[in-house]
N, C-alpha and C positions, 0 to 999 in steps of 0.2 A: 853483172846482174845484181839488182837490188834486194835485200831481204823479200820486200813484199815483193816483186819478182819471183824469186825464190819459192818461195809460199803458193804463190798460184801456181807454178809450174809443177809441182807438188800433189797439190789438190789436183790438177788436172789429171797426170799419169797414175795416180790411186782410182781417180773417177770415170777411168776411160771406160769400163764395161758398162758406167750406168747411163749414158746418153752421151750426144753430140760435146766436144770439145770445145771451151770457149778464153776468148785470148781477154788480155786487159792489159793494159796500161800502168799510169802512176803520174800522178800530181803532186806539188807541193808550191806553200803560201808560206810566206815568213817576211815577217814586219821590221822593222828598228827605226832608229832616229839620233840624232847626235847630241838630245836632250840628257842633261843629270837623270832623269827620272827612268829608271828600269820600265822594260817593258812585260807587264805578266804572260809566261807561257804556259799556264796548269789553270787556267778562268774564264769565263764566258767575259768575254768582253767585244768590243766594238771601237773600231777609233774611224774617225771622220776629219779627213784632212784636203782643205781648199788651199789652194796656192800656186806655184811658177814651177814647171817642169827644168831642172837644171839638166839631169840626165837621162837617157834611155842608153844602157850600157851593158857589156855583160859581166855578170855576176862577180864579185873576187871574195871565196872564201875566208879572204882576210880583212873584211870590210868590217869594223869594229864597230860599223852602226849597227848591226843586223848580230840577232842569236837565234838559235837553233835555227838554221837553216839547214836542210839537208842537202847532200849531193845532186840531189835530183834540180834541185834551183841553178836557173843559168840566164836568168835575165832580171838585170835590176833597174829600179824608174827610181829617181832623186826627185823629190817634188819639196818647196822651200814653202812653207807656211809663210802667214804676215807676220807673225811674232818672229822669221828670223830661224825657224828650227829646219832642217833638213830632214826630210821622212825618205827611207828606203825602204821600197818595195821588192821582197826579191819571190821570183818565180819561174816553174819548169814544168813541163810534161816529159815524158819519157813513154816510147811506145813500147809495145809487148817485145820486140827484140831487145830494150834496153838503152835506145838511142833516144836523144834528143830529137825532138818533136816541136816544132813554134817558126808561129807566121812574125814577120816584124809586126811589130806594134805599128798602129796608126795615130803614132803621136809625135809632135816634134817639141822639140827645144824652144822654151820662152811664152809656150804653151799653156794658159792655164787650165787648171783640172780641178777634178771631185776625186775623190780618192776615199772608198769604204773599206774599210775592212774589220771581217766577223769573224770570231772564235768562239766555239762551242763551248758546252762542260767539260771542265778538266783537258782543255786543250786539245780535243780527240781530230776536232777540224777546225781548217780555216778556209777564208775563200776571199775574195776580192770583187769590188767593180772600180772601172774608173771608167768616168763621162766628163767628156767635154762641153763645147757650145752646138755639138752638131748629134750629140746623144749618148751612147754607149760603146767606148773604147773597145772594151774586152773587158771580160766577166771569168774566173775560175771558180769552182769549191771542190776539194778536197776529196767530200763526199760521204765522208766516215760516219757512221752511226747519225744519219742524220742530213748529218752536211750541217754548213755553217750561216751561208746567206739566206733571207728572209727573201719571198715572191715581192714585198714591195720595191727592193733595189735595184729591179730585172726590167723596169717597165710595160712589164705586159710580158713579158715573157714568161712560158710556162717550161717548167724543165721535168720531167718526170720517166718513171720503166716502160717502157715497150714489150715487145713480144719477147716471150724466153724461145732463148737460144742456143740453151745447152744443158749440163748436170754434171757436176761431178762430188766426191765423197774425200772426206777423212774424220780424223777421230773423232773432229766436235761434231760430223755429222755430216747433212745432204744440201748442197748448195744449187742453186739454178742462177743461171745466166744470163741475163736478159739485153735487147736493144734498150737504147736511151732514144725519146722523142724530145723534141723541141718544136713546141708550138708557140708562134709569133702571129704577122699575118696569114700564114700558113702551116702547115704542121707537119714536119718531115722526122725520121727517123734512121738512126745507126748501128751498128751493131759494135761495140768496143773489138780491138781497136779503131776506130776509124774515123772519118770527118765527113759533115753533107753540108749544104748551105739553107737558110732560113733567112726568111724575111720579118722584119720588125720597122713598123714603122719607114716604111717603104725605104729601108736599107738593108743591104745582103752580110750576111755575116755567117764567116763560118764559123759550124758548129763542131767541138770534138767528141764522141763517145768516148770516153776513157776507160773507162771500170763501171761495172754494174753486176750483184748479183746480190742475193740473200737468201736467206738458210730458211728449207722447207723444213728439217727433221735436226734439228741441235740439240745435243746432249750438253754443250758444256754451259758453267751460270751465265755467260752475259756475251751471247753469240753477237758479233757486229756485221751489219752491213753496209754495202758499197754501191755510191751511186756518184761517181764523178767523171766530169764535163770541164768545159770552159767553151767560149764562144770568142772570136774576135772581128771587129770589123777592116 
């Protein structure tokens, strides 16, 4: 079990007298490249990378392209830029038991691609898209205080809280739980942990609720909330 694991399960059995129990998840997004140049983890940034799919592989902790990566990453995409640089993508979900969670990718080798990826303030989230010649690969974010990807990277895709679906309490206070909707050509909804399907652009992609909640009644200064998803075709 993961800290943030930890931490909801926590909140949950302190919160159990004040309403319904609600489960979540966990994502994570982390970047590198085999470039001299460091890549910043504490800054709003954005990096934009077109080129040649080398890999879709899993993850190796010991990949010295890639830093801070957490435990929760278990699938990495090598995408070779024209300059020649090598970009690793690495990333995971983990469902409310704690297990790896992920559809394959629908991308192959020799493939080329679009490859976004956004970092919040002070690195609190990040999140990803990649699109091909046929539209949107898969899309995660993180979801923290925010979340990281912008509605223009999603094409038409809207991602937002759905209906609460739970409550629970600790020290910094009163949190609620809510489904995640995903509106495309159609508008369907989840409730964390889980997955539905949506259509965009007359393609099916599933959707994952992962985490979602925020704080009705918070005592402490700088309460965060949780709204993360990913989508994959």
């Amino acid at each position: 079990m993961t800290q943030r694991q930890a931490l909801i399960s926590t909140l949950v059995l302190l919160g159990a007298c004040a309403g319904p129990e609600f489960e979540s998840g966990e994502a994570a997004v982390c970047l590198g490249s085999d470039a001299s140049t460091p890549i910043p983890v504490t800054a709003k940034a954005t990096w934009e990378i077109t080129g040649i799919v080398t890999a879709v592989r899993d993850f190796d902790a010991k990949d010295s392209a890639t830093t801070n990566c957490s435990s929760t990453i278990s699938t990495a995409v090598d995408i070779q830029d024209g300059m020649g640089t090598t970009w690793t993508l690495g990333y995971g979900i983990l469902d409310s038991k704690g297990e790896h969670a992920l559809p394959e990718l629908d991308l192959l080798v020799e493939e080329t691609a679009n490859l976004v990826v956004r970092q919040s303030d002070d690195g609190q989230s990040r999140g990803f898209v990649i699109h091909d010649g046929q539209g949107i690969v898969a899309a995660m974010d993180e979801g923290t205080a925010g979340g990281a990807l912008d509605e223009s990277d999603l094409n038409g895709l809207e991602v937002s809280r759905g209906h609460a679906i739970g409550t629970s309490k600790n020290d910094c206070g009163d949190m609620e739980g809510t489904q995640i909707t995903f509106k495309g050509s159609d508008t369907v909804a989840s409730s964390p942990f889980g997955s539905t399907t949506v259509t965009l652009d007359g393609v099916e992609l599933e959707a994952f609720a992962i985490d979602s909640f925020y704080w009705t009644d918070a005592e402490c200064a700088e309460p965060i909330d949780q709204l993360t998803w990913a989508i994959f075709r």
